[in-house]
Biopython code that builds the backbone (N, CA, C, O; Angstrom):
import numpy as np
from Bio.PDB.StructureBuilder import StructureBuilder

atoms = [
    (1, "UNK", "N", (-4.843, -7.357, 6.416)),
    (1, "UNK", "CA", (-4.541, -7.711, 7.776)),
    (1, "UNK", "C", (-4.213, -6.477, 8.579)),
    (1, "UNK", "O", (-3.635, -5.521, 8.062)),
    (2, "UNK", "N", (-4.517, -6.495, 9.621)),
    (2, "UNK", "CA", (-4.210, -5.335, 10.496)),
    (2, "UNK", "C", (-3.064, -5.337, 11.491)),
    (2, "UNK", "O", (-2.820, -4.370, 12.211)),
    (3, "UNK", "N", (-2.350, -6.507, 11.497)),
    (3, "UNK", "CA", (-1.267, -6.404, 12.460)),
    (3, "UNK", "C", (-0.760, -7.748, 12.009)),
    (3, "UNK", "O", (-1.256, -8.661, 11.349)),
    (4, "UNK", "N", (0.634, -7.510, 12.714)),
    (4, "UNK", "CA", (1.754, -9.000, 12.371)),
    (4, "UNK", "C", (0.968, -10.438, 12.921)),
    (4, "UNK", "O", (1.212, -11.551, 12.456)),
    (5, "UNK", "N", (0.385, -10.276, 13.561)),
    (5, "UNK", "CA", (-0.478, -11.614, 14.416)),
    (5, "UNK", "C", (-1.148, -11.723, 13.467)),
    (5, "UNK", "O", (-1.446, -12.906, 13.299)),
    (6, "UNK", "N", (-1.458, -11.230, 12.907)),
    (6, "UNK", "CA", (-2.940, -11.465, 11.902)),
    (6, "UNK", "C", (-1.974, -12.369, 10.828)),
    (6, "UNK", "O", (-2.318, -13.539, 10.992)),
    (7, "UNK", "N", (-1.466, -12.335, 10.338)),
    (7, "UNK", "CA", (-0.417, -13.067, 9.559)),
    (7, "UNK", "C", (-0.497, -14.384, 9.663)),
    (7, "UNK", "O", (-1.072, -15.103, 8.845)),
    (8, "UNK", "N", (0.082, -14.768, 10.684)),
    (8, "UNK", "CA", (0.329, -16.489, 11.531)),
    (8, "UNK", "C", (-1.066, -16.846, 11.492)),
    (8, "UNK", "O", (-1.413, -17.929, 11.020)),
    (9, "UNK", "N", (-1.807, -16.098, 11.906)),
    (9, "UNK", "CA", (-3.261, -16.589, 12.204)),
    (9, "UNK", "C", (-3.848, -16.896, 10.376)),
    (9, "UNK", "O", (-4.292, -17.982, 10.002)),
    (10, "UNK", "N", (-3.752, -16.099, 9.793)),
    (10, "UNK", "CA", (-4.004, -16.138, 8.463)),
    (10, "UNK", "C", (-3.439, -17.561, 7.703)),
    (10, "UNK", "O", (-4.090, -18.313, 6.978)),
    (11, "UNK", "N", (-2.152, -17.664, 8.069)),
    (11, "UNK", "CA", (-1.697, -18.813, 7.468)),
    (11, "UNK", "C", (-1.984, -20.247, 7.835)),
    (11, "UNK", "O", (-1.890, -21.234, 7.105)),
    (12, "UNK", "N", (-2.447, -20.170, 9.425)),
    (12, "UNK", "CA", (-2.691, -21.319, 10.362)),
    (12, "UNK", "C", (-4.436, -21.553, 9.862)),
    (12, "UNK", "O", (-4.901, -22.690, 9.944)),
    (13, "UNK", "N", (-4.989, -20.828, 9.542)),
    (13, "UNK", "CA", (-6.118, -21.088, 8.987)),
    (13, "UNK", "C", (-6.330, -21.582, 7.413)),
    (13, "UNK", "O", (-7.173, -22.232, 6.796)),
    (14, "UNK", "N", (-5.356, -21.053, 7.184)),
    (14, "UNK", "CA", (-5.444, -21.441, 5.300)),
    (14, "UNK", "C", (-4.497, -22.685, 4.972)),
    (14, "UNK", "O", (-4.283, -23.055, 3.817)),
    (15, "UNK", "N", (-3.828, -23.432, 6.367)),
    (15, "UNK", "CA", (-2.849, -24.404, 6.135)),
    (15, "UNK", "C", (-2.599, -25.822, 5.477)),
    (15, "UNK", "O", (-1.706, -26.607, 5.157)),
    (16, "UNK", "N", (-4.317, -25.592, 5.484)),
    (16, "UNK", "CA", (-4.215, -27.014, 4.342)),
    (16, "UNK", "C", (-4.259, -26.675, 2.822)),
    (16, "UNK", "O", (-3.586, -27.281, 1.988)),
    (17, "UNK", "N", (-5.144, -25.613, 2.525)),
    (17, "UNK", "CA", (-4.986, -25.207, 1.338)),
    (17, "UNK", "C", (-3.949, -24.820, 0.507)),
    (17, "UNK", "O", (-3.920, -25.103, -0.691)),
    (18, "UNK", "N", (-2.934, -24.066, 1.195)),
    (18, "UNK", "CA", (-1.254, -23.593, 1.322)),
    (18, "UNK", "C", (-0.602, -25.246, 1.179)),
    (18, "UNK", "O", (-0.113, -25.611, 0.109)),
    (19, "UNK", "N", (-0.643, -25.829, 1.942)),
    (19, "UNK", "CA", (-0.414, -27.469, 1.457)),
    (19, "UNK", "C", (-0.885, -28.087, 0.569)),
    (19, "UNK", "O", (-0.287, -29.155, 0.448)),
    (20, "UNK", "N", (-2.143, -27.890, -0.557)),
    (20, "UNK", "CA", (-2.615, -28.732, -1.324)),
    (20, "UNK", "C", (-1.765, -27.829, -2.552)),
    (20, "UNK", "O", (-1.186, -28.371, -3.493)),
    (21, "UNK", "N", (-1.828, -26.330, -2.322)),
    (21, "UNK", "CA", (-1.620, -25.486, -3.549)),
    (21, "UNK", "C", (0.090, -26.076, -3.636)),
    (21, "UNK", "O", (0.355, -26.508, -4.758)),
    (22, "UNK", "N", (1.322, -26.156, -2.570)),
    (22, "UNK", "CA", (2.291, -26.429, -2.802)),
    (22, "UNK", "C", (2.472, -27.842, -3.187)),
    (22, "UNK", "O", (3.416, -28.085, -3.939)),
    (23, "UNK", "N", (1.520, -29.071, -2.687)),
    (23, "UNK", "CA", (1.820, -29.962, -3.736)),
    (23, "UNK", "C", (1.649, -29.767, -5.127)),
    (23, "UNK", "O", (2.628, -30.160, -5.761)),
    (24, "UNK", "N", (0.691, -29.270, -5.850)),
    (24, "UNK", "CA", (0.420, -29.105, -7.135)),
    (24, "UNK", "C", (1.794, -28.930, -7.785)),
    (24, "UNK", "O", (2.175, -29.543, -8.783)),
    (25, "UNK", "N", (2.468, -28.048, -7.122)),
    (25, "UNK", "CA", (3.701, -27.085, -7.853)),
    (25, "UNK", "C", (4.839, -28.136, -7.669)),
    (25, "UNK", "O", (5.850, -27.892, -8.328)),
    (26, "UNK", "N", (4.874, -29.692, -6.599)),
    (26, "UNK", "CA", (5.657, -29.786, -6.510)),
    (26, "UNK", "C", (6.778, -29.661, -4.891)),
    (26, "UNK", "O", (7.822, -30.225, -4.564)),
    (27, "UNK", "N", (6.155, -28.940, -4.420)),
    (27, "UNK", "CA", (6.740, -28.671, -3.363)),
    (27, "UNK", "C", (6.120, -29.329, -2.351)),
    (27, "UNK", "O", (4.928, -29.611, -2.472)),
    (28, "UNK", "N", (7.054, -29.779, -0.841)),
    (28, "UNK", "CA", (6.607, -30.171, 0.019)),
    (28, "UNK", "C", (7.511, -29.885, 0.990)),
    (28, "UNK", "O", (8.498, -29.262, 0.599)),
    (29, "UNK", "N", (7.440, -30.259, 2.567)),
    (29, "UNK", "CA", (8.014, -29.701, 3.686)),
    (29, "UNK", "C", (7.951, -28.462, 3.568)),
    (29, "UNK", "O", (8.886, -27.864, 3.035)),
    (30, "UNK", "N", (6.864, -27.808, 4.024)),
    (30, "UNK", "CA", (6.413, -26.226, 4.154)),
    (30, "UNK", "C", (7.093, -26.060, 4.878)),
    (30, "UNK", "O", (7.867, -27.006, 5.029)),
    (31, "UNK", "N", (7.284, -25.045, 5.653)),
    (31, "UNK", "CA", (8.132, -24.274, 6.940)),
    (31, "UNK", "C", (7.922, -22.838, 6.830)),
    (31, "UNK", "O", (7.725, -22.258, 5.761)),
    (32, "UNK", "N", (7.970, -22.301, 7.943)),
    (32, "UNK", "CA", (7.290, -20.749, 7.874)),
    (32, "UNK", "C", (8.722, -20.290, 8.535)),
    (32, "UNK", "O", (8.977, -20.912, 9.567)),
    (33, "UNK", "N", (9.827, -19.203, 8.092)),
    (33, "UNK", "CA", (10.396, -18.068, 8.551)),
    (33, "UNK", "C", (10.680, -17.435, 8.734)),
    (33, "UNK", "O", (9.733, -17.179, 9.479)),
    (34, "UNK", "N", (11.599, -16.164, 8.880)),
    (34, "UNK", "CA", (11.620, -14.847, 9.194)),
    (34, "UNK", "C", (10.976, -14.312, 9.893)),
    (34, "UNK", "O", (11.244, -14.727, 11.020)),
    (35, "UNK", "N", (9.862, -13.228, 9.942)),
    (35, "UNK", "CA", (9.862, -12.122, 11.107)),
    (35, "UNK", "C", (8.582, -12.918, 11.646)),
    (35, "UNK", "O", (8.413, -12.889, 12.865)),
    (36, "UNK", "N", (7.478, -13.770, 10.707)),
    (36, "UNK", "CA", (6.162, -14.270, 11.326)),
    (36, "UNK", "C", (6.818, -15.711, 11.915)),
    (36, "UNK", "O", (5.902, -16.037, 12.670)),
    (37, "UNK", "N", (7.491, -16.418, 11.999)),
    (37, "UNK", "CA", (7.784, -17.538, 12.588)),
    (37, "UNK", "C", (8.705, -17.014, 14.215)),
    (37, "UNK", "O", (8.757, -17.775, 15.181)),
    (38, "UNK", "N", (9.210, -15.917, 14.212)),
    (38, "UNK", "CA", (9.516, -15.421, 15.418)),
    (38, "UNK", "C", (8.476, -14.436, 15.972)),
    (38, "UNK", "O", (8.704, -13.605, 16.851)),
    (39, "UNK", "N", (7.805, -14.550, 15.612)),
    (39, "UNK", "CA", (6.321, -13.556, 16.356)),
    (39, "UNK", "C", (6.976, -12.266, 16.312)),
    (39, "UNK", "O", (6.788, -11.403, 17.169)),
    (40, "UNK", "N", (7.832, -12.115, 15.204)),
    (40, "UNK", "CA", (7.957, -10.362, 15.450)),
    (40, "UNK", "C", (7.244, -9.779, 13.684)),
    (40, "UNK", "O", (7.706, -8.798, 13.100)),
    (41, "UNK", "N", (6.419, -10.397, 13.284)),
    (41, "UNK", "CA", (5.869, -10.042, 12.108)),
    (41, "UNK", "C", (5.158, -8.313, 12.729)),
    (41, "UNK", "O", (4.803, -8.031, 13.874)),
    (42, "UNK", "N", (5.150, -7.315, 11.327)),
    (42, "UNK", "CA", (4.186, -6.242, 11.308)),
    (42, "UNK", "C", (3.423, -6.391, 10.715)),
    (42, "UNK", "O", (3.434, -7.576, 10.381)),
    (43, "UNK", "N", (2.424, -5.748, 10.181)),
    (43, "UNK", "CA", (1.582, -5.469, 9.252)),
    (43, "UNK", "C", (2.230, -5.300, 7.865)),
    (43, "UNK", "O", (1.705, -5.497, 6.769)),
    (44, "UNK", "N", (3.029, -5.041, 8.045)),
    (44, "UNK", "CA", (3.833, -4.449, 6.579)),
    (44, "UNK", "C", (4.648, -5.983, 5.774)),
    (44, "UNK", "O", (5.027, -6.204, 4.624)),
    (45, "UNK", "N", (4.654, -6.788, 7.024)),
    (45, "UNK", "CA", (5.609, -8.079, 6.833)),
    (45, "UNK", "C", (4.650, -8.836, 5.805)),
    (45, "UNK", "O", (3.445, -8.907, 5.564)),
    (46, "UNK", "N", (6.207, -9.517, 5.196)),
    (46, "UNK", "CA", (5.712, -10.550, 4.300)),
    (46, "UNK", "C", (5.824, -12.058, 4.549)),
    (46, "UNK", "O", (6.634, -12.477, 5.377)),
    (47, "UNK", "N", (5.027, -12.889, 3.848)),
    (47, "UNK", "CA", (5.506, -14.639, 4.156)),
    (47, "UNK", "C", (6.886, -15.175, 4.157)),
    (47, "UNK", "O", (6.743, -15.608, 3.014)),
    (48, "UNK", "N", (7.829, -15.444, 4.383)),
    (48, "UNK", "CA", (8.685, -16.533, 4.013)),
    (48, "UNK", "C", (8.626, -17.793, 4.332)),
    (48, "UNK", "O", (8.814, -18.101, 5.509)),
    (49, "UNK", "N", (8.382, -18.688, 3.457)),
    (49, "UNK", "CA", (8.372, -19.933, 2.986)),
    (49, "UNK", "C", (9.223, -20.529, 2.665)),
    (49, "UNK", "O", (9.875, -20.170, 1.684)),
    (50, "UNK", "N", (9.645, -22.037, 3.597)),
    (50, "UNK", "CA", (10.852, -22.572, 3.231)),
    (50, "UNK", "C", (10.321, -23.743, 2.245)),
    (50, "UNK", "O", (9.352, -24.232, 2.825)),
    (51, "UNK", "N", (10.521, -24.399, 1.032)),
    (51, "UNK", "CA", (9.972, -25.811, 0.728)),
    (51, "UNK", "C", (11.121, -26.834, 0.006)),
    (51, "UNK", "O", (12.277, -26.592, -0.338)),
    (52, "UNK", "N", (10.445, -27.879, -0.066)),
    (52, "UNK", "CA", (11.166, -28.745, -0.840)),
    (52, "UNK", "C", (10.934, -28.965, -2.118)),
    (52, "UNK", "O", (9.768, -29.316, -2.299)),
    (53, "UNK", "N", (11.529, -28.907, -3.022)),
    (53, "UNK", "CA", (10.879, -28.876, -4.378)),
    (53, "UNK", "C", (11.498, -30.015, -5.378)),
    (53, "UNK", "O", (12.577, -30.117, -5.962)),
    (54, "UNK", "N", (10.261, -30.864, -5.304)),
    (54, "UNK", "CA", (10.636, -32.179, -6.539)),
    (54, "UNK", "C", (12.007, -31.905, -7.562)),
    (54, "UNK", "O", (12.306, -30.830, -8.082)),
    (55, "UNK", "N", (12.605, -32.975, -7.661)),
    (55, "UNK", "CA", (13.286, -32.338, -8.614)),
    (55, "UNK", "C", (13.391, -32.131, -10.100)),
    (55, "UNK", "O", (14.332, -31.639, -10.722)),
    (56, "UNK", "N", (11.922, -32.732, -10.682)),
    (56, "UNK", "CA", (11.711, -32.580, -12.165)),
    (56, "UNK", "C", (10.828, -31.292, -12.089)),
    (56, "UNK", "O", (10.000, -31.213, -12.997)),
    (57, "UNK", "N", (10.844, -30.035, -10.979)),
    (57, "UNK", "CA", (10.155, -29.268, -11.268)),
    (57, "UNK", "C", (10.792, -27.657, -11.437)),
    (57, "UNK", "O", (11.801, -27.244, -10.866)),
    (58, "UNK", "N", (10.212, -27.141, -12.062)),
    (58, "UNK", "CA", (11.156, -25.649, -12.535)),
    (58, "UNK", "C", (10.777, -24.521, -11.279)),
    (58, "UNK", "O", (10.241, -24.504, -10.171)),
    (59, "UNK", "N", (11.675, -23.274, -12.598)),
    (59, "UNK", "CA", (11.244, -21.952, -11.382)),
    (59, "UNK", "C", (10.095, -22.076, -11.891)),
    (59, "UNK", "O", (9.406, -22.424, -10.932)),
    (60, "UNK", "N", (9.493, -22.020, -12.709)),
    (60, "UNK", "CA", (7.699, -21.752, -13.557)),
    (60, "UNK", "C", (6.847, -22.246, -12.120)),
    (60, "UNK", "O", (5.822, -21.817, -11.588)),
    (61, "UNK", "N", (7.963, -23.551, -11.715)),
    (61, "UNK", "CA", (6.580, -24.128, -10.872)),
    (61, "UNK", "C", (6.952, -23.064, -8.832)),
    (61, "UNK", "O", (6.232, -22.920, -7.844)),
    (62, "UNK", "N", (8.438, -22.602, -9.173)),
    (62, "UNK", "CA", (7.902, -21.767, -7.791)),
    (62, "UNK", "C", (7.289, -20.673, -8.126)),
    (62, "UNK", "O", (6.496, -20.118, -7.364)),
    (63, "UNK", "N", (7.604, -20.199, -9.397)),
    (63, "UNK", "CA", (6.713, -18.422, -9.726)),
    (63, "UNK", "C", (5.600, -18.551, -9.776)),
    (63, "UNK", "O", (5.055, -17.453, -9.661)),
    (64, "UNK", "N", (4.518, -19.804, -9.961)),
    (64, "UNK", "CA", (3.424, -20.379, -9.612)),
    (64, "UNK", "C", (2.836, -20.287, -8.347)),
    (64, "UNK", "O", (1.620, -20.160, -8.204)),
    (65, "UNK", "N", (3.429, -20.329, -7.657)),
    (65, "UNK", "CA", (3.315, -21.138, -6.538)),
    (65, "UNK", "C", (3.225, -20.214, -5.656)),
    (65, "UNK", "O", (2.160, -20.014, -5.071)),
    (66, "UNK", "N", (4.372, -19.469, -5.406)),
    (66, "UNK", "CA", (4.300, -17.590, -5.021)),
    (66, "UNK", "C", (3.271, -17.343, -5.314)),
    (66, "UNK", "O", (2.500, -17.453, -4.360)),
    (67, "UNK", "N", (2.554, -16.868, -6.726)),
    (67, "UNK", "CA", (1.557, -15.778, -6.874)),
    (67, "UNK", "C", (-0.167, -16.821, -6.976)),
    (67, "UNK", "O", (-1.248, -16.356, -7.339)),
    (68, "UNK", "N", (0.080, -18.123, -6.573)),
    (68, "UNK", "CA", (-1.306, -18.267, -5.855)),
    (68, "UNK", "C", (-1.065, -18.206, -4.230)),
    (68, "UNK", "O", (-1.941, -17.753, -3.494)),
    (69, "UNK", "N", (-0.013, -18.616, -3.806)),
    (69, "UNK", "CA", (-0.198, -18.088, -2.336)),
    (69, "UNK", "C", (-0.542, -16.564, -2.108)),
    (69, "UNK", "O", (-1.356, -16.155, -1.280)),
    (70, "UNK", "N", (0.288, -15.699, -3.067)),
    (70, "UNK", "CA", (0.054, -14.632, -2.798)),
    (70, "UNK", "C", (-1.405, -14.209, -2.829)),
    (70, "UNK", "O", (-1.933, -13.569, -1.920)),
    (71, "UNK", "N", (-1.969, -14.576, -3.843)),
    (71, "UNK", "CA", (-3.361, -14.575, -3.886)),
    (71, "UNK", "C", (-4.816, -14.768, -2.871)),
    (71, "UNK", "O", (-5.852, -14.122, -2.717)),
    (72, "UNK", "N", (-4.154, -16.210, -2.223)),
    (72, "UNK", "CA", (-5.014, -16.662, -1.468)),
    (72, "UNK", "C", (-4.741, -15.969, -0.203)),
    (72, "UNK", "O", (-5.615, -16.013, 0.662)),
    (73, "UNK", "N", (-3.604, -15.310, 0.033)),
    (73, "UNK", "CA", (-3.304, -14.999, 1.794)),
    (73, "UNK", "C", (-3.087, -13.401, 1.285)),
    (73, "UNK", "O", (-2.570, -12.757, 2.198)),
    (74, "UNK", "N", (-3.274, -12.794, 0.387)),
    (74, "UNK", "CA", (-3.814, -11.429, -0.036)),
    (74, "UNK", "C", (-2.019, -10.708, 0.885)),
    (74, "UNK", "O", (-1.809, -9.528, 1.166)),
    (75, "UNK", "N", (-1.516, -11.330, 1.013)),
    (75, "UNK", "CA", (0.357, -10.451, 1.428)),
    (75, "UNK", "C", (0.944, -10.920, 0.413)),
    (75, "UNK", "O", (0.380, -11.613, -0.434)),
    (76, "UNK", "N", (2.357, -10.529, 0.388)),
    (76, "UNK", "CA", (3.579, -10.557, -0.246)),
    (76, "UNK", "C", (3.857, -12.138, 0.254)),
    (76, "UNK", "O", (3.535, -12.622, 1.339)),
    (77, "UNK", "N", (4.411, -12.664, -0.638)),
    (77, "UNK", "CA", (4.840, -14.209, -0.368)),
    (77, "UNK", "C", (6.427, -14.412, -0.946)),
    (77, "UNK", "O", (6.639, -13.759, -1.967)),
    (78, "UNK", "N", (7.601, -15.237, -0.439)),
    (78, "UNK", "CA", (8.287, -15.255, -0.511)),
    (78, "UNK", "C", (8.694, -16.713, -0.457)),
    (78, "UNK", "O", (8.244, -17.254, 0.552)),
    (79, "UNK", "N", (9.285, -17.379, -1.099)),
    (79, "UNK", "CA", (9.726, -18.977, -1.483)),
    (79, "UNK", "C", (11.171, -19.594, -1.689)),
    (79, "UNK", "O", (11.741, -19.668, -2.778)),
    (80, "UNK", "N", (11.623, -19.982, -0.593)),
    (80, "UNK", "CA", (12.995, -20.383, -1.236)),
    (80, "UNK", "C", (12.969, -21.932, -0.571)),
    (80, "UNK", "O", (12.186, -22.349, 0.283)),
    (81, "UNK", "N", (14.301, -22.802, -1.367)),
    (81, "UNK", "CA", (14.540, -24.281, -0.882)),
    (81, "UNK", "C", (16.210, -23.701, -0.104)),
    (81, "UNK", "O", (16.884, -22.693, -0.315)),
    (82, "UNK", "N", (16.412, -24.935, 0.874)),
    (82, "UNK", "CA", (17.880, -24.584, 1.304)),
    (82, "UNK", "C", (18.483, -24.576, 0.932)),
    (82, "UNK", "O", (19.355, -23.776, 1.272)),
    (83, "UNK", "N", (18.668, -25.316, -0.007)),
    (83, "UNK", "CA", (20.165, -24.795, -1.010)),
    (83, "UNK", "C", (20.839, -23.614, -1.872)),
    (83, "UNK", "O", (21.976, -23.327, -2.245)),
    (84, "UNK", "N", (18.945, -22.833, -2.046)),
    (84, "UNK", "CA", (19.121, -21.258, -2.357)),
    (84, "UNK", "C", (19.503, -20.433, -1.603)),
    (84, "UNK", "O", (19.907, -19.322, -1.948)),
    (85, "UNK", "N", (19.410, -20.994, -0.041)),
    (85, "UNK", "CA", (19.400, -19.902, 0.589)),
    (85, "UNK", "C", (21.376, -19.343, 0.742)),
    (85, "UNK", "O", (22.129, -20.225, 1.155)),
    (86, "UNK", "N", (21.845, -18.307, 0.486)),
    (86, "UNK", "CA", (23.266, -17.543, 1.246)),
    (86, "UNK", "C", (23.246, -18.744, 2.276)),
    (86, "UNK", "O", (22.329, -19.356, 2.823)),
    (87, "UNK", "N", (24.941, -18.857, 2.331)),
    (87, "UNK", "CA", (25.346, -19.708, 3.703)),
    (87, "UNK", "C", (25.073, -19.132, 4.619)),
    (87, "UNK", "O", (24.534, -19.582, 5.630)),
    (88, "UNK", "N", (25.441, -17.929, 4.386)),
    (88, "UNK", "CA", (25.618, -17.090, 5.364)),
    (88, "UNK", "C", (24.547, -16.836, 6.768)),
    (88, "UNK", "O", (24.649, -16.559, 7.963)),
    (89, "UNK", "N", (23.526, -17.118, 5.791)),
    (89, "UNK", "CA", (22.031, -17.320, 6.766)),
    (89, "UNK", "C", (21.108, -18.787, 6.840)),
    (89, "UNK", "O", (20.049, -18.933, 7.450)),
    (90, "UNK", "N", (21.868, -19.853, 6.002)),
    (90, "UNK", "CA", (21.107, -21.099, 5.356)),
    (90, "UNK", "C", (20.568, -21.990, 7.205)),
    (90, "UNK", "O", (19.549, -22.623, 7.480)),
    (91, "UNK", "N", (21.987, -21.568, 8.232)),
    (91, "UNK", "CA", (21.623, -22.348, 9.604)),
    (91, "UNK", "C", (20.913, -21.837, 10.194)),
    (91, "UNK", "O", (20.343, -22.531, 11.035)),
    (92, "UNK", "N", (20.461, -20.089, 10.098)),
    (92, "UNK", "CA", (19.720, -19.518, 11.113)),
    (92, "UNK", "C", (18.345, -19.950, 10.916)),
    (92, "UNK", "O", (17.531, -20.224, 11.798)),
    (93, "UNK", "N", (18.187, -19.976, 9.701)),
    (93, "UNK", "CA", (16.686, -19.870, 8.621)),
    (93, "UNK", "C", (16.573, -21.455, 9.190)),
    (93, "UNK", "O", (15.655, -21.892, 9.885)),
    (94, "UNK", "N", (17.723, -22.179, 8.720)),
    (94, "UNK", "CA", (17.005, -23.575, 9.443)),
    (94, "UNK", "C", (16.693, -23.556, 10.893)),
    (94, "UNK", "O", (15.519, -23.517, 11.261)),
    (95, "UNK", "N", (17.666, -23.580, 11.725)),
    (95, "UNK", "CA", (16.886, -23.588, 13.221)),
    (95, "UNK", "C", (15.602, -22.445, 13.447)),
    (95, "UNK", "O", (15.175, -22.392, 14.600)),
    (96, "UNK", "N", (15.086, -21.712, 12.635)),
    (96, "UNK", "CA", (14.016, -20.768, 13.265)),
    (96, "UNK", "C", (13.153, -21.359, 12.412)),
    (96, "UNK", "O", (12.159, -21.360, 13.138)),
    (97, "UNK", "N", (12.719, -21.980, 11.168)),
    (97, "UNK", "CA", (11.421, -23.123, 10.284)),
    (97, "UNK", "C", (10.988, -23.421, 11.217)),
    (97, "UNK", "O", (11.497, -23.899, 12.231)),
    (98, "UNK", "N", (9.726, -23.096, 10.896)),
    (98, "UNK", "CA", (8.197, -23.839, 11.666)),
    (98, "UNK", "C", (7.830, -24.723, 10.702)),
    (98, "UNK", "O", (7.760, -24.136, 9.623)),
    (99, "UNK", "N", (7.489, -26.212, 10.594)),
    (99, "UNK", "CA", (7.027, -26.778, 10.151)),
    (99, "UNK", "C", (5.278, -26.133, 10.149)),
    (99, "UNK", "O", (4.527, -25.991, 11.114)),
    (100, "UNK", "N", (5.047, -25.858, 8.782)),
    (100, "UNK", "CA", (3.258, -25.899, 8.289)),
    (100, "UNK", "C", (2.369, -26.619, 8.713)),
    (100, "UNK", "O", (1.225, -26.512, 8.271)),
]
sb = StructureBuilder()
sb.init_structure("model")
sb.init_model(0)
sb.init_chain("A")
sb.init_seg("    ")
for serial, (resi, resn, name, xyz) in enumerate(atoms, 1):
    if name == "N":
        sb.init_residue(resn, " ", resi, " ")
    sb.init_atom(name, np.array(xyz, "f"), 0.0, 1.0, " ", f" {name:<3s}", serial, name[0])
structure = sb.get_structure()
Protein backbone atom coordinates (compact mmCIF):
# COMPACT_ATOMS: atom_id res chain seq x y z
CA UNK A 1 0.00 0.00 0.00
CA UNK A 2 1.23 3.36 -0.57
CA UNK A 3 -0.46 5.53 1.90
CA UNK A 4 -2.82 5.33 5.10
CA UNK A 5 -6.02 5.68 2.72
CA UNK A 6 -4.98 2.83 0.93
CA UNK A 7 -5.61 0.81 4.09
CA UNK A 8 -9.51 1.59 4.68
CA UNK A 9 -9.87 1.23 1.06
CA UNK A 10 -8.10 -2.17 1.20
CA UNK A 11 -10.22 -3.40 3.94
CA UNK A 12 -13.61 -1.93 2.53
CA UNK A 13 -12.92 -3.98 -0.47
CA UNK A 14 -11.91 -7.24 1.10
CA UNK A 15 -14.95 -6.85 3.71
CA UNK A 16 -16.74 -9.73 3.08
CA UNK A 17 -13.98 -12.00 2.88
CA UNK A 18 -12.44 -10.49 6.32
CA UNK A 19 -16.10 -11.50 7.49
CA UNK A 20 -16.28 -15.01 6.16
CA UNK A 21 -12.44 -15.63 7.33
CA UNK A 22 -13.57 -14.26 11.02
CA UNK A 23 -16.52 -16.46 11.15
CA UNK A 24 -14.50 -19.58 10.52
CA UNK A 25 -12.34 -18.67 13.66
CA UNK A 26 -15.33 -17.90 15.50
CA UNK A 27 -15.42 -14.39 15.68
CA UNK A 28 -18.05 -11.90 14.89
CA UNK A 29 -18.93 -8.07 15.32
CA UNK A 30 -15.87 -6.86 13.31
CA UNK A 31 -15.05 -3.22 14.10
CA UNK A 32 -12.11 -1.37 12.71
CA UNK A 33 -9.83 0.98 15.28
CA UNK A 34 -7.05 3.00 15.98
CA UNK A 35 -5.22 5.21 13.55
CA UNK A 36 -7.33 3.70 10.14
CA UNK A 37 -10.82 4.12 11.73
CA UNK A 38 -9.86 7.86 12.51
CA UNK A 39 -8.48 8.52 9.01
CA UNK A 40 -5.16 9.24 10.49
CA UNK A 41 -3.67 5.80 9.24
CA UNK A 42 0.15 5.97 7.43
CA UNK A 43 1.60 3.70 5.33
CA UNK A 44 3.53 2.24 8.04
CA UNK A 45 0.07 1.67 10.06
CA UNK A 46 -1.32 -1.45 11.02
CA UNK A 47 -5.08 -3.06 11.27
CA UNK A 48 -6.77 -3.02 14.56
CA UNK A 49 -9.57 -5.21 14.85
CA UNK A 50 -12.10 -5.26 17.45
CA UNK A 51 -14.22 -8.87 17.53
CA UNK A 52 -16.37 -10.99 19.35
CA UNK A 53 -15.22 -14.30 19.94
CA UNK A 54 -17.51 -17.46 20.55
CA UNK A 55 -16.89 -18.69 23.63
CA UNK A 56 -15.84 -22.38 22.98
CA UNK A 57 -13.09 -20.83 20.93
CA UNK A 58 -9.25 -20.45 21.84
CA UNK A 59 -6.22 -18.10 21.28
CA UNK A 60 -5.27 -20.91 18.36
CA UNK A 61 -8.47 -19.61 16.87
CA UNK A 62 -7.37 -15.67 17.17
CA UNK A 63 -3.56 -16.56 16.15
CA UNK A 64 -5.45 -17.99 13.14
CA UNK A 65 -7.27 -15.52 12.38
CA UNK A 66 -4.51 -12.66 12.61
CA UNK A 67 -2.17 -14.41 10.22
CA UNK A 68 -4.88 -15.11 7.46
CA UNK A 69 -5.98 -11.59 7.67
CA UNK A 70 -2.59 -10.73 7.67
CA UNK A 71 -2.16 -12.58 4.63
CA UNK A 72 -5.00 -11.56 2.66
CA UNK A 73 -4.62 -7.60 3.36
CA UNK A 74 -0.63 -8.14 2.95
CA UNK A 75 -0.22 -5.39 6.53
CA UNK A 76 0.31 -6.10 10.05
CA UNK A 77 -3.04 -7.15 11.67
CA UNK A 78 -3.94 -6.75 15.14
CA UNK A 79 -7.05 -8.54 17.13
CA UNK A 80 -8.42 -7.96 20.37
CA UNK A 81 -12.18 -8.60 22.17
CA UNK A 82 -13.23 -5.86 24.90
CA UNK A 83 -12.57 -7.43 27.68
CA UNK A 84 -8.79 -7.68 26.64
CA UNK A 85 -8.59 -4.48 26.07
CA UNK A 86 -6.61 -2.06 29.41
CA UNK A 87 -9.50 -0.06 31.04
CA UNK A 88 -7.66 2.42 30.64
CA UNK A 89 -8.41 2.66 26.86
CA UNK A 90 -11.42 -0.16 26.69
CA UNK A 91 -14.12 3.36 26.29
CA UNK A 92 -12.05 5.21 23.81
CA UNK A 93 -11.49 2.06 21.51
CA UNK A 94 -15.24 1.59 22.00
CA UNK A 95 -16.62 4.96 20.98
CA UNK A 96 -14.03 5.23 17.91
CA UNK A 97 -15.16 1.05 16.36
CA UNK A 98 -16.35 1.20 12.99
CA UNK A 99 -18.55 -1.49 12.52
CA UNK A 100 -17.08 -3.84 9.24
Amino acid sequence: MTDGAGILERVMTERDRICEIAARHGAHNVRIFGSVARGEAEAESDLDLLIDLEPDRSLLDLVALKSELETLLGIPVDVAEPLTLHWYIRDRVMAEAVQL
